[in-house]
N, CA and C atoms of all chains as a GROMACS GRO file, in nm:
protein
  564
    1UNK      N    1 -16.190   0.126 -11.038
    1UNK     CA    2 -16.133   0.031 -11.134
    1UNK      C    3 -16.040   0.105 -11.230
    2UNK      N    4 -15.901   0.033 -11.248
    2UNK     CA    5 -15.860   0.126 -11.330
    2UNK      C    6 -15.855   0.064 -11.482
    3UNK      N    7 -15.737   0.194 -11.584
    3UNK     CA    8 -15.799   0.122 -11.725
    3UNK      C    9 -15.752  -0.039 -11.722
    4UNK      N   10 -15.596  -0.047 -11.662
    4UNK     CA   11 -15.550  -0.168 -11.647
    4UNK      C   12 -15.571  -0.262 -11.597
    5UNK      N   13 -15.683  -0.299 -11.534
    5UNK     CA   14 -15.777  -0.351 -11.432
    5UNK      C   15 -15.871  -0.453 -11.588
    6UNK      N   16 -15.944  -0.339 -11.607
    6UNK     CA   17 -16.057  -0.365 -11.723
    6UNK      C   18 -15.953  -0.448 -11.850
    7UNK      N   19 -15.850  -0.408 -11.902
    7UNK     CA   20 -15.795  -0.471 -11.991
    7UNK      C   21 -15.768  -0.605 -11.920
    8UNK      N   22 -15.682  -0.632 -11.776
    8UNK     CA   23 -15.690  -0.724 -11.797
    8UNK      C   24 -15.806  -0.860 -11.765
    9UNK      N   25 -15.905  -0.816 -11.648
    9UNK     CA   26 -16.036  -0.831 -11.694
    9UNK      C   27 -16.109  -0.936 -11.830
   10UNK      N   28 -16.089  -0.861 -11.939
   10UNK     CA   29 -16.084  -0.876 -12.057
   10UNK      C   30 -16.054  -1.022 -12.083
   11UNK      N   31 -15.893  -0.963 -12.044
   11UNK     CA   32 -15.769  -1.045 -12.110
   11UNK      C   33 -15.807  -1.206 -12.040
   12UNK      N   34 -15.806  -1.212 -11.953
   12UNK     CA   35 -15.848  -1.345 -11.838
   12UNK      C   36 -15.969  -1.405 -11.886
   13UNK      N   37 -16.095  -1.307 -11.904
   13UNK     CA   38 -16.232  -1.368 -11.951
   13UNK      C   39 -16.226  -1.415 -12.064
   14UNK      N   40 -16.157  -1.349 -12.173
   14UNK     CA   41 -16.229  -1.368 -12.307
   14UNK      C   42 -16.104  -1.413 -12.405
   15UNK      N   43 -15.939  -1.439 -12.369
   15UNK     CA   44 -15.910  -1.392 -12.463
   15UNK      C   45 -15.900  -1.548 -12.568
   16UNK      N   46 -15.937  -1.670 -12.524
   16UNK     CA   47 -15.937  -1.754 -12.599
   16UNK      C   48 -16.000  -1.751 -12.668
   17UNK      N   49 -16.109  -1.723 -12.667
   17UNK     CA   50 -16.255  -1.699 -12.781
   17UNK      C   51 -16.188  -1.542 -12.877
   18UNK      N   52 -16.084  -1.468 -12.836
   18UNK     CA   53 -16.138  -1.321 -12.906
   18UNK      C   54 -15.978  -1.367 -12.967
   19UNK      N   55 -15.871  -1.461 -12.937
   19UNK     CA   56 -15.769  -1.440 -13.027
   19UNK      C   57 -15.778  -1.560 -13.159
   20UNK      N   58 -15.930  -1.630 -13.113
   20UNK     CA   59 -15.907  -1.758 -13.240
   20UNK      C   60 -15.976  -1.676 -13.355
   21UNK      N   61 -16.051  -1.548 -13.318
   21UNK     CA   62 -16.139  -1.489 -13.361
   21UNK      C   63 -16.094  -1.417 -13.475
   22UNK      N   64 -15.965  -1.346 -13.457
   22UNK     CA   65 -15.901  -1.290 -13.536
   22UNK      C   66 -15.953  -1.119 -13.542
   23UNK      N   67 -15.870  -1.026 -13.569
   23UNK     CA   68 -15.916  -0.877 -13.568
   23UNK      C   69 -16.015  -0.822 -13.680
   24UNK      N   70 -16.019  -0.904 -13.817
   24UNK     CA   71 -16.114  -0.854 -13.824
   24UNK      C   72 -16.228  -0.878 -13.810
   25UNK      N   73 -16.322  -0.989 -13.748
   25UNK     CA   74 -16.401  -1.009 -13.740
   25UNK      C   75 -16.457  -0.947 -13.621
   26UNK      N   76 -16.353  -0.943 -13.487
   26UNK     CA   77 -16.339  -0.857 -13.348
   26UNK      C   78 -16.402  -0.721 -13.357
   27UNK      N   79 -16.323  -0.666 -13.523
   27UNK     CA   80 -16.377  -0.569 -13.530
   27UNK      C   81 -16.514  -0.520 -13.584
   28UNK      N   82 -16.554  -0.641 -13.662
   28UNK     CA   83 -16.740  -0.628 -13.666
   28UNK      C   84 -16.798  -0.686 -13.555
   29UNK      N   85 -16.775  -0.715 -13.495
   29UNK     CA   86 -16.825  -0.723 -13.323
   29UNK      C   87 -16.836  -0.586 -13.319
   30UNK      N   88 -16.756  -0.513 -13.262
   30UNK     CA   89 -16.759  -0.457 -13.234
   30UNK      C   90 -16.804  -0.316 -13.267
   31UNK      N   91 -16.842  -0.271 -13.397
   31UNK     CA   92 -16.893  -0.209 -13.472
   31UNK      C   93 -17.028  -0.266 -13.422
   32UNK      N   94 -17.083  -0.393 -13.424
   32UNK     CA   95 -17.184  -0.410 -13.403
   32UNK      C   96 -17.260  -0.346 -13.236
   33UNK      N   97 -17.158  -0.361 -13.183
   33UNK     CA   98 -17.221  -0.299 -13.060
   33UNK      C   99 -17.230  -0.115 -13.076
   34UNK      N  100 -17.138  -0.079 -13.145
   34UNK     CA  101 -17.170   0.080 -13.182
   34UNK      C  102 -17.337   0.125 -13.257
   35UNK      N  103 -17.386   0.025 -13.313
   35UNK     CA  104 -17.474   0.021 -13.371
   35UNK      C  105 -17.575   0.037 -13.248
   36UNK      N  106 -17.567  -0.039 -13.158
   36UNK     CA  107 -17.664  -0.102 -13.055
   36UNK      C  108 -17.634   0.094 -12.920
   37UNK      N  109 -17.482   0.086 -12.951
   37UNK     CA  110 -17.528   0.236 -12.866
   37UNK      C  111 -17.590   0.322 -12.905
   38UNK      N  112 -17.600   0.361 -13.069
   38UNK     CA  113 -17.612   0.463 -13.126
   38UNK      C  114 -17.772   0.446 -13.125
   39UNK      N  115 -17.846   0.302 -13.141
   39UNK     CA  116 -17.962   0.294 -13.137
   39UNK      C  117 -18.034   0.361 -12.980
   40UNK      N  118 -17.956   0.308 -12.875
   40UNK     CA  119 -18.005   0.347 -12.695
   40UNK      C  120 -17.978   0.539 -12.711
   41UNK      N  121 -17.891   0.545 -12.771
   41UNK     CA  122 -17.858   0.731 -12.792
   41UNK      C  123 -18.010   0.804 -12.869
   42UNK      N  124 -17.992   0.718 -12.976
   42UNK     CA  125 -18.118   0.826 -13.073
   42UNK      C  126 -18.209   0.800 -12.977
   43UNK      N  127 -18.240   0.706 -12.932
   43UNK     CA  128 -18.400   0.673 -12.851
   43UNK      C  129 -18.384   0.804 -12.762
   44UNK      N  130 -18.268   0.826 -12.674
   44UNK     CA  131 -18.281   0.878 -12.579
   44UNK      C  132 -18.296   1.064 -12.632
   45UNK      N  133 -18.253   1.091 -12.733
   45UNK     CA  134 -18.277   1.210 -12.808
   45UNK      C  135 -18.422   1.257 -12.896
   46UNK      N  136 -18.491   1.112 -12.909
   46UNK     CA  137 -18.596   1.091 -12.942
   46UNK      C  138 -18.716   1.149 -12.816
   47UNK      N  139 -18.680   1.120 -12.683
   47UNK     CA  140 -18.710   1.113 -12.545
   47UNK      C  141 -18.752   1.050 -12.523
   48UNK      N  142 -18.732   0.863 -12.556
   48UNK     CA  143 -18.745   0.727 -12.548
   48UNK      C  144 -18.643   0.699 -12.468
   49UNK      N  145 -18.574   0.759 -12.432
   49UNK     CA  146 -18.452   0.663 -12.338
   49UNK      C  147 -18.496   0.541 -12.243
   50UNK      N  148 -18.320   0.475 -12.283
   50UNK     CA  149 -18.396   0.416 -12.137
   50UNK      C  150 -18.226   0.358 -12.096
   51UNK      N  151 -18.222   0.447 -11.936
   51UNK     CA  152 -18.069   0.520 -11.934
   51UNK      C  153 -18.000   0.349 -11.882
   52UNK      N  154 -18.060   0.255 -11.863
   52UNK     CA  155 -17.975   0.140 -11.772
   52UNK      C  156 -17.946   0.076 -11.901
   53UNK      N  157 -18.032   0.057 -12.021
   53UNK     CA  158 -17.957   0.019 -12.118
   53UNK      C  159 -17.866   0.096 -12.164
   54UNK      N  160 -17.866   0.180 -12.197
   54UNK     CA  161 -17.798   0.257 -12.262
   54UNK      C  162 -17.636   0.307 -12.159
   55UNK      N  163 -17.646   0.256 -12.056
   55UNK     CA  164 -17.525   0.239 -11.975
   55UNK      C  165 -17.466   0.091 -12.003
   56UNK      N  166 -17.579   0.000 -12.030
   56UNK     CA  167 -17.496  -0.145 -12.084
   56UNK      C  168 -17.455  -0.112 -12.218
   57UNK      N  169 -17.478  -0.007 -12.315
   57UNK     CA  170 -17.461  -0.021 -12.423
   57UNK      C  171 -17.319  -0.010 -12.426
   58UNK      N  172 -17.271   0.137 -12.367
   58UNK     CA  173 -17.177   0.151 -12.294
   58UNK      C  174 -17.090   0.081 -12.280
   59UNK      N  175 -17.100  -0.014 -12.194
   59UNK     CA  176 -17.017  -0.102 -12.137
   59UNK      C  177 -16.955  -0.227 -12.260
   60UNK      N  178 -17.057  -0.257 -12.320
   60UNK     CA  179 -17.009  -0.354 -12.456
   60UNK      C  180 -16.892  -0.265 -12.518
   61UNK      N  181 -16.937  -0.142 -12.572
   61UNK     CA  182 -16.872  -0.052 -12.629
   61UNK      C  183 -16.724  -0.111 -12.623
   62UNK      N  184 -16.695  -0.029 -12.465
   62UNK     CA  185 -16.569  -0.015 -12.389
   62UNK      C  186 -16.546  -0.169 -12.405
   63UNK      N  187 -16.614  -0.255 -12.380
   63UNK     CA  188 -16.556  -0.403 -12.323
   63UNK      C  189 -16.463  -0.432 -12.504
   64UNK      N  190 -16.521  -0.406 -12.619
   64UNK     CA  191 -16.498  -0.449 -12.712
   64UNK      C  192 -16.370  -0.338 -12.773
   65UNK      N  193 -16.338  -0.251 -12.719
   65UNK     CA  194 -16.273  -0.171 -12.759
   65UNK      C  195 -16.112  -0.188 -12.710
   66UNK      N  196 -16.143  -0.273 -12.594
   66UNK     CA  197 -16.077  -0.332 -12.472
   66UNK      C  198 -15.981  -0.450 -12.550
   67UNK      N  199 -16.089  -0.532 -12.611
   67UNK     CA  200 -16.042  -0.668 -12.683
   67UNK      C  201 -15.958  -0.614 -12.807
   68UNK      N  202 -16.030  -0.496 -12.856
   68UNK     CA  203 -15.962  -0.498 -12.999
   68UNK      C  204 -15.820  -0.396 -12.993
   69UNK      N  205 -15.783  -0.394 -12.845
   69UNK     CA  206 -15.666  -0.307 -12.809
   69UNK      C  207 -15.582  -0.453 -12.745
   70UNK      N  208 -15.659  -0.550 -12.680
   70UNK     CA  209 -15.544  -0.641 -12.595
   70UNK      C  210 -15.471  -0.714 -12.737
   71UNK      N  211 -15.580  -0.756 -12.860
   71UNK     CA  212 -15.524  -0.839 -12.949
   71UNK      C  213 -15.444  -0.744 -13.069
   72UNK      N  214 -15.436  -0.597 -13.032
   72UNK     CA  215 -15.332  -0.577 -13.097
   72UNK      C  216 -15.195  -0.472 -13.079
   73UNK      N  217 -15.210  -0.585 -12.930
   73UNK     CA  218 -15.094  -0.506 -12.848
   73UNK      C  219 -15.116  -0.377 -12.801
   74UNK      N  220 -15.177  -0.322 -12.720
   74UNK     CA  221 -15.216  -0.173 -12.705
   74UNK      C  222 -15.242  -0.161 -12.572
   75UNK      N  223 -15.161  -0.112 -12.513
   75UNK     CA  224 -15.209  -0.034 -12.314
   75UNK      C  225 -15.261   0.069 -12.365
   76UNK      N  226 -15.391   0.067 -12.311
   76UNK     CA  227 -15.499   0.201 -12.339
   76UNK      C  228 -15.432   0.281 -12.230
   77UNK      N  229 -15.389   0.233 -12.147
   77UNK     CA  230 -15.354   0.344 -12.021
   77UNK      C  231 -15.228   0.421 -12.085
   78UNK      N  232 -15.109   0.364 -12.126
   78UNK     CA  233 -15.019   0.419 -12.169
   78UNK      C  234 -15.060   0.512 -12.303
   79UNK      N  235 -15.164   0.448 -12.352
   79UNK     CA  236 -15.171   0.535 -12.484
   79UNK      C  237 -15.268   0.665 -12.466
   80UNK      N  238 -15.383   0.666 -12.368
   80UNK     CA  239 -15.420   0.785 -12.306
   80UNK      C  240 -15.331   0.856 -12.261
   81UNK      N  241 -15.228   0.808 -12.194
   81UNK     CA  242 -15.140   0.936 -12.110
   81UNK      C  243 -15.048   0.989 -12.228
   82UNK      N  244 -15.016   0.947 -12.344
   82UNK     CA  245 -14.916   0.950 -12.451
   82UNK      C  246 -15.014   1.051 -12.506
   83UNK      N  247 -15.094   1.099 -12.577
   83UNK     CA  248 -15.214   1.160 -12.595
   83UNK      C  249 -15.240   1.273 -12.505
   84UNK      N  250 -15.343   1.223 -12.452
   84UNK     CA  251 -15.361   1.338 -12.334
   84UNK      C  252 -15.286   1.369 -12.187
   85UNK      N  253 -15.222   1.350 -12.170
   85UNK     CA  254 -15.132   1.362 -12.034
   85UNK      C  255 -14.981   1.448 -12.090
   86UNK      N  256 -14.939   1.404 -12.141
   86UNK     CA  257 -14.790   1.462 -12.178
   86UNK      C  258 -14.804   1.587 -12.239
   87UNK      N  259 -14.746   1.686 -12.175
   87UNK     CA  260 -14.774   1.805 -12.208
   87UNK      C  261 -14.876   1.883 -12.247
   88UNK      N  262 -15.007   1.849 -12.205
   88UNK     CA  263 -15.116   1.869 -12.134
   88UNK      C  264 -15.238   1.834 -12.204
   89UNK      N  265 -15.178   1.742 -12.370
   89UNK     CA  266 -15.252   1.728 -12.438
   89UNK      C  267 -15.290   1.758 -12.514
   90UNK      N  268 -15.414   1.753 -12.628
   90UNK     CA  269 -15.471   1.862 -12.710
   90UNK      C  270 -15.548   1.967 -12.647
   91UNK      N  271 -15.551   2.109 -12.648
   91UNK     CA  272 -15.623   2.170 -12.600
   91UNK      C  273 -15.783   2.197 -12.688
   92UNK      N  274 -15.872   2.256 -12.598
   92UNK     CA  275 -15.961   2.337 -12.658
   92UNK      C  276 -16.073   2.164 -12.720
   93UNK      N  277 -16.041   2.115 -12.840
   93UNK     CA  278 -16.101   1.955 -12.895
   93UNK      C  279 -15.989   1.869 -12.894
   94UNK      N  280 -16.036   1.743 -12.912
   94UNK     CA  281 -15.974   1.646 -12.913
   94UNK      C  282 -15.917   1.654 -13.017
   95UNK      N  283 -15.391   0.465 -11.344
   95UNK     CA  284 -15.508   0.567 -11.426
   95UNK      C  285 -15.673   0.496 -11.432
   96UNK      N  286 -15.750   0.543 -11.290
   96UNK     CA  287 -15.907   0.462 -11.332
   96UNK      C  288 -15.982   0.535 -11.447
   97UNK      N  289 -16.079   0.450 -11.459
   97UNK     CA  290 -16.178   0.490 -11.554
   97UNK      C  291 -16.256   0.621 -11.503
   98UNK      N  292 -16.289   0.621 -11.357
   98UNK     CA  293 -16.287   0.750 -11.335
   98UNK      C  294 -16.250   0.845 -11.321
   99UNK      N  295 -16.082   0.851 -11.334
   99UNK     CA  296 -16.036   0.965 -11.335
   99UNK      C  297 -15.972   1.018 -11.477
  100UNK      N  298 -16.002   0.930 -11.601
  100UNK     CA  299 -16.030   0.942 -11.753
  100UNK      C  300 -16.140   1.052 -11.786
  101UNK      N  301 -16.291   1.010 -11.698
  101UNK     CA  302 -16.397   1.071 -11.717
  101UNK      C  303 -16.398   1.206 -11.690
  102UNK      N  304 -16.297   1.225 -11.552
  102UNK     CA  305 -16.294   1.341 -11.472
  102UNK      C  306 -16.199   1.448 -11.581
  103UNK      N  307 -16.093   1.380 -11.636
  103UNK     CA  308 -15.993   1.445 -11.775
  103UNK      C  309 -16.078   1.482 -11.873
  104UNK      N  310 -16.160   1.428 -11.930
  104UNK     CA  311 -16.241   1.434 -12.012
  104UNK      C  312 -16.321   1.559 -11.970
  105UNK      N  313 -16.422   1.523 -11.899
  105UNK     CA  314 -16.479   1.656 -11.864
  105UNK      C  315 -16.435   1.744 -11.821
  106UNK      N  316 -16.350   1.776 -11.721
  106UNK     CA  317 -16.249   1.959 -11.700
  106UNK      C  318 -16.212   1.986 -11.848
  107UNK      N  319 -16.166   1.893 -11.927
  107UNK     CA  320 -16.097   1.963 -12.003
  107UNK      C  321 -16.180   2.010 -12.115
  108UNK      N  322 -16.304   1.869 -12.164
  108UNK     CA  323 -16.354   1.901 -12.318
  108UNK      C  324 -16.524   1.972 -12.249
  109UNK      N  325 -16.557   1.992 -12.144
  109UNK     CA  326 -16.650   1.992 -12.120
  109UNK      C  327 -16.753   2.121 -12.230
  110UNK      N  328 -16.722   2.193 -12.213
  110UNK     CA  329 -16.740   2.344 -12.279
  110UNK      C  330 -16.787   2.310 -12.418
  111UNK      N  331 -16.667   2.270 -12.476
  111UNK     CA  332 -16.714   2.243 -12.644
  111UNK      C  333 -16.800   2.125 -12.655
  112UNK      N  334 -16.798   2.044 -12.608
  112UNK     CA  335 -16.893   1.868 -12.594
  112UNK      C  336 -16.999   1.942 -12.553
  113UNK      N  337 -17.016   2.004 -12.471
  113UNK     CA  338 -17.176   2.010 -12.418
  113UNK      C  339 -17.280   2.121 -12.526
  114UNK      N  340 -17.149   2.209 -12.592
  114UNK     CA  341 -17.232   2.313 -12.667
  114UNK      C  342 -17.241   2.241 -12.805
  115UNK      N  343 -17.149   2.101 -12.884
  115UNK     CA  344 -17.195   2.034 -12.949
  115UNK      C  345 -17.334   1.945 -13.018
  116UNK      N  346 -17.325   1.914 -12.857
  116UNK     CA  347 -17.453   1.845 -12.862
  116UNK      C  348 -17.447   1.682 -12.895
  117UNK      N  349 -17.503   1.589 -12.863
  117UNK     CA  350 -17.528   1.410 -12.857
  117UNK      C  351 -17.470   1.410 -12.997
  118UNK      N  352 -17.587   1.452 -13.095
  118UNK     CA  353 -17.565   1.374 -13.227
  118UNK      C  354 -17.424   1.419 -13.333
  119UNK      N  355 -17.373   1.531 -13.292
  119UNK     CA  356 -17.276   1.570 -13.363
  119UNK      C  357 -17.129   1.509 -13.293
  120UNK      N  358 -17.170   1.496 -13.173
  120UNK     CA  359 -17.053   1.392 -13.125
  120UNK      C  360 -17.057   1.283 -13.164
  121UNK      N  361 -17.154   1.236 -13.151
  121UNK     CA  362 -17.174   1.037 -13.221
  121UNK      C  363 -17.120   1.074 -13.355
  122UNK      N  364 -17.138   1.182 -13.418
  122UNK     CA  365 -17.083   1.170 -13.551
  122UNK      C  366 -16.900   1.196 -13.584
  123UNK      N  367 -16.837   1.322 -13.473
  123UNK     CA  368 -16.690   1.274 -13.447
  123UNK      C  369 -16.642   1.151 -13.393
  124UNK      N  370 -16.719   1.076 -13.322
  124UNK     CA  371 -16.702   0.982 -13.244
  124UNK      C  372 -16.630   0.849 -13.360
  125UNK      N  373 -16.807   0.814 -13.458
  125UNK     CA  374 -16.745   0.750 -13.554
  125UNK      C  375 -16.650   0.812 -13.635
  126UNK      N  376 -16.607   0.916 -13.663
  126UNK     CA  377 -16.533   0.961 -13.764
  126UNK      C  378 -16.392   0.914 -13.650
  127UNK      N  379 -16.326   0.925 -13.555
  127UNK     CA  380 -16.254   0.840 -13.512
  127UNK      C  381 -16.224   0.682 -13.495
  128UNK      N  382 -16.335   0.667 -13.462
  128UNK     CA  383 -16.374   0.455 -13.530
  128UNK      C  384 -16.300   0.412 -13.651
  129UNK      N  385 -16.341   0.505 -13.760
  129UNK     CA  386 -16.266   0.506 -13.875
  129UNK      C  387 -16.093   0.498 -13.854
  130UNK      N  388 -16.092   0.634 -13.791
  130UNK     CA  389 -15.943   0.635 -13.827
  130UNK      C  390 -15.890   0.488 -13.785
  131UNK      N  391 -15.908   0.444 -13.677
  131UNK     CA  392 -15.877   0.324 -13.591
  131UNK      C  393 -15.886   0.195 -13.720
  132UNK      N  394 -15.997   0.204 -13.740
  132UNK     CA  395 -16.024   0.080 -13.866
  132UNK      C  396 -15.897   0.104 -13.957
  133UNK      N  397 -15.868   0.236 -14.001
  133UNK     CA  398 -15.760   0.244 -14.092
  133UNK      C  399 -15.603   0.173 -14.028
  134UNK      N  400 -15.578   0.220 -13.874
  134UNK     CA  401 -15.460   0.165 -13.832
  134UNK      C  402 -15.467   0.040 -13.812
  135UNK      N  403 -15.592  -0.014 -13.821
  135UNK     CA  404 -15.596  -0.182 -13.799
  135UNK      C  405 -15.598  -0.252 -13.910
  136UNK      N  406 -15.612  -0.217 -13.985
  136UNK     CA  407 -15.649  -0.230 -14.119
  136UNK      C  408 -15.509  -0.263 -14.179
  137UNK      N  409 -15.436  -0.115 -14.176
  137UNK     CA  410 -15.257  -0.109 -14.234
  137UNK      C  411 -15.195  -0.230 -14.148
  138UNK      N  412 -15.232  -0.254 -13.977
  138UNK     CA  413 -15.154  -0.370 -13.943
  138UNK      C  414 -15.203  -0.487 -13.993
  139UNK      N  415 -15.294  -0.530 -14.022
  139UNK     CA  416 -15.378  -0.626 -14.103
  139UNK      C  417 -15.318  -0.657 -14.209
  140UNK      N  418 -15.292  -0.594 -14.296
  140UNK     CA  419 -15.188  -0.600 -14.471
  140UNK      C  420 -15.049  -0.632 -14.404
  141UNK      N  421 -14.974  -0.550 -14.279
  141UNK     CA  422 -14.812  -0.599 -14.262
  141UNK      C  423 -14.780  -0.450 -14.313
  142UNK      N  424 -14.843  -0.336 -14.294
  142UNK     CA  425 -14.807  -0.202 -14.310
  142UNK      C  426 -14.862  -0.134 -14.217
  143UNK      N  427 -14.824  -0.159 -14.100
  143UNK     CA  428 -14.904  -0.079 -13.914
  143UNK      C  429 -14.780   0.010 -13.892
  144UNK      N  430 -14.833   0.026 -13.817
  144UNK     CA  431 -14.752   0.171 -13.747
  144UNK      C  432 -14.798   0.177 -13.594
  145UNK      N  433 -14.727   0.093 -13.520
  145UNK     CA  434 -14.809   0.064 -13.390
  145UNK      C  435 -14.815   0.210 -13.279
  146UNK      N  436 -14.685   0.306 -13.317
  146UNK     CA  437 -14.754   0.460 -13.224
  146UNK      C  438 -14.902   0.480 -13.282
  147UNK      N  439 -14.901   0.523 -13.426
  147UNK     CA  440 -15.039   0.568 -13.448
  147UNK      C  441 -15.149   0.460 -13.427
  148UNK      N  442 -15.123   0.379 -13.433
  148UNK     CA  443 -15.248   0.279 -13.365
  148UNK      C  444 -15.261   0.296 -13.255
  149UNK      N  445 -15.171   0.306 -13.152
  149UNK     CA  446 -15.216   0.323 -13.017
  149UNK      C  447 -15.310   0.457 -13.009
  150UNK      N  448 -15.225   0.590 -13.076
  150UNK     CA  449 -15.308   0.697 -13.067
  150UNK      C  450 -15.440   0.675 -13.137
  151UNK      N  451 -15.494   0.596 -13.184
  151UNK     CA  452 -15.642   0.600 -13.209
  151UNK      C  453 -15.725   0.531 -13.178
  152UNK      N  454 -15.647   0.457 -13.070
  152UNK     CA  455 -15.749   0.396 -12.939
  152UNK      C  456 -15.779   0.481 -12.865
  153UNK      N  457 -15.649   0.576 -12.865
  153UNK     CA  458 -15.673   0.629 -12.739
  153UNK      C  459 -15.785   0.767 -12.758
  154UNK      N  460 -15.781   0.800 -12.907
  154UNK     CA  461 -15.899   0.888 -12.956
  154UNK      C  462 -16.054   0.843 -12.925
  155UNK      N  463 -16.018   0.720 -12.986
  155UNK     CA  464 -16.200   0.617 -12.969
  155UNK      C  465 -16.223   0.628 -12.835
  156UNK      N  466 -16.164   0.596 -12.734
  156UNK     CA  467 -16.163   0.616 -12.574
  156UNK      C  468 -16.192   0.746 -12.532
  157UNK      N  469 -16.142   0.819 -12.585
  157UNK     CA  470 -16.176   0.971 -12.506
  157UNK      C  471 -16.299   1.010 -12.560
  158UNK      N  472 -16.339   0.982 -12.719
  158UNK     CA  473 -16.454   1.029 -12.751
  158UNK      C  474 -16.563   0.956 -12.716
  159UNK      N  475 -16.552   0.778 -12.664
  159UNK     CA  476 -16.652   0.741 -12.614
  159UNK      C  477 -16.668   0.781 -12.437
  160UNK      N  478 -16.571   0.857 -12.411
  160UNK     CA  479 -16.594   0.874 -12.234
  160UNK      C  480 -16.673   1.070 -12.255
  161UNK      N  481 -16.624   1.115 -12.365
  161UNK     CA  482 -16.729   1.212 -12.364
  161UNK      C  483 -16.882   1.195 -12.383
  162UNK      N  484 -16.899   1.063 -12.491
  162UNK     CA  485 -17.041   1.057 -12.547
  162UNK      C  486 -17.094   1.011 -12.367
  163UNK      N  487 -16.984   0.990 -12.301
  163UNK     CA  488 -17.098   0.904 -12.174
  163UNK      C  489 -17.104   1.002 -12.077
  164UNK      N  490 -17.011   1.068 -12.055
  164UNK     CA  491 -17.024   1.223 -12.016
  164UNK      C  492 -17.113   1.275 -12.057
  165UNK      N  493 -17.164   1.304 -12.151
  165UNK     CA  494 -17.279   1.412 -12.202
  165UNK      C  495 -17.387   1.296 -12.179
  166UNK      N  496 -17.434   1.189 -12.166
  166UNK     CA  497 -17.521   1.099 -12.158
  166UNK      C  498 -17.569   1.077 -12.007
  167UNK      N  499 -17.485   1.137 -11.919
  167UNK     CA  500 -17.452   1.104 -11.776
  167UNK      C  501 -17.498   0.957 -11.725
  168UNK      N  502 -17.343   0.848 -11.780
  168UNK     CA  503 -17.335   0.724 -11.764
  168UNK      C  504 -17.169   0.770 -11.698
  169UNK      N  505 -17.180   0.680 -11.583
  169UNK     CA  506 -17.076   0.621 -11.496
  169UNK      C  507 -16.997   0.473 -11.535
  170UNK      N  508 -16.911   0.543 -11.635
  170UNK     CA  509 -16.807   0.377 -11.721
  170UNK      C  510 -16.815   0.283 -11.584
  171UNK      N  511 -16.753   0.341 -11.516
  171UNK     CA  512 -16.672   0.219 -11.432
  171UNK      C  513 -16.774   0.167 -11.403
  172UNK      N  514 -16.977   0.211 -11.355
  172UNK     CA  515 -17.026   0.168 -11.283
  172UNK      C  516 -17.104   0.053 -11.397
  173UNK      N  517 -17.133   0.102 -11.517
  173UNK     CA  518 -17.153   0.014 -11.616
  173UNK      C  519 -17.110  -0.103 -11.683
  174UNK      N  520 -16.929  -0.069 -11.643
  174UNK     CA  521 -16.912  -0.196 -11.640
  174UNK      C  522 -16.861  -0.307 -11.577
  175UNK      N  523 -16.940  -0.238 -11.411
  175UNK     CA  524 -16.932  -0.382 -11.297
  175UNK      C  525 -17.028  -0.347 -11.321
  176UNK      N  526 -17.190  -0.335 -11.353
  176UNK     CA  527 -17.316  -0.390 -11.352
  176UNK      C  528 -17.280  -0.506 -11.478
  177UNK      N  529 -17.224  -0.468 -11.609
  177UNK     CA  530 -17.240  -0.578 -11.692
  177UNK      C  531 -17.138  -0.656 -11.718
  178UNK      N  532 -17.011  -0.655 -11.636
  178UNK     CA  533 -16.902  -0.788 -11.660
  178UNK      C  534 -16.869  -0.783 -11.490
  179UNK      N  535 -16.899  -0.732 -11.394
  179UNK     CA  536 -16.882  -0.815 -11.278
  179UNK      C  537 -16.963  -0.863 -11.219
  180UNK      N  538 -17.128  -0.823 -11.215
  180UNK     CA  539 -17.239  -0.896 -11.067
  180UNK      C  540 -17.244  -1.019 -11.133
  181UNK      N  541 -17.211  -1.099 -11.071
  181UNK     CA  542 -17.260  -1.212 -11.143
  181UNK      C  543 -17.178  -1.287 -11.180
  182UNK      N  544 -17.056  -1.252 -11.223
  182UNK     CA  545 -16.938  -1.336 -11.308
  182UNK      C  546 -16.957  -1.257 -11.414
  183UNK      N  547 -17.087  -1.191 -11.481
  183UNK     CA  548 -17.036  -1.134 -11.608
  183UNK      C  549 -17.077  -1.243 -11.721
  184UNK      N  550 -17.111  -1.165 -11.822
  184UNK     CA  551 -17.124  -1.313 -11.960
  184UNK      C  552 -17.000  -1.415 -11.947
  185UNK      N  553 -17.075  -1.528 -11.998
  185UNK     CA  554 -16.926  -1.620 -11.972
  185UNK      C  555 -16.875  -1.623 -12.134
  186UNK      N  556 -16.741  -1.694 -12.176
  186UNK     CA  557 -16.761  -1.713 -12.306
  186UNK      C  558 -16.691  -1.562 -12.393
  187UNK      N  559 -16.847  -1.532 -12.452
  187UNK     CA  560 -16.820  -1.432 -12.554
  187UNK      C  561 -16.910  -1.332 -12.462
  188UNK      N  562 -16.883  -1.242 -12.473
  188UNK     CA  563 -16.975  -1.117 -12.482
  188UNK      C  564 -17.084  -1.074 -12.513
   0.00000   0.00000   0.00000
């Protein structure tokens, strides 16, 4: 699947509900699901994991990160390669 | 550009420093990029954006959430056809 795949994905499923929604509220969505990874993370550092959630957590993550890039104009693909691809990137950290 | 070959960038390149980091100190650069993002959404929000640097801090939030799943050993792409394709996927909202 590629990134452009998943955006538009997105874009087809959700975007009537995520553009009446407006960005900032998109964006406590979405914060809210950071909450929900960070909770499946500590568990799993705790040695409570439990790795199939914590791969859906994942996935909200990305799905919402997705929305809050389609509604404000943003190709994640173009903007990864603008970043990391062109001239080889940041080295060493991000 | 798939989601797996993001993951595969991600790891050749940041692998070394991410892994000698460790989970919780990444979740903590992780959000400290969230932020920046809130800030470029934020400035387009008022009618003072700057849509290069907004793109670049998607594309930060993206790389640092494909490391946290890297060091977590979660498969994006496979996470998210378990939770937005078997099935149709949530309908609606998310």
């Amino acid at each position: 699947m590629t990134i452009a795949d998943l955006q538009q994905l997105i874009r087809d499923r959700y975007h009537a509900t995520d553009s009446a929604r407006g960005a900032p509220a998109t964006f406590l969505w979405f914060v809210e699901e950071i909450g929900e990874l960070a909770h499946a993370l500590a568990r799993k550092q705790r040695g409570d994991g439990d790795q199939e959630n914590l791969a859906e957590e994942f996935a909200d993550v990305l799905a919402w990160l997705t929305t809050l890039a389609n509604s404000s104009g943003v190709d994640l693909t173009d903007a990864i390669r603008r970043k990391y691809l062109v001239g080889g990137g940041p080295a060493g950290t991000k």
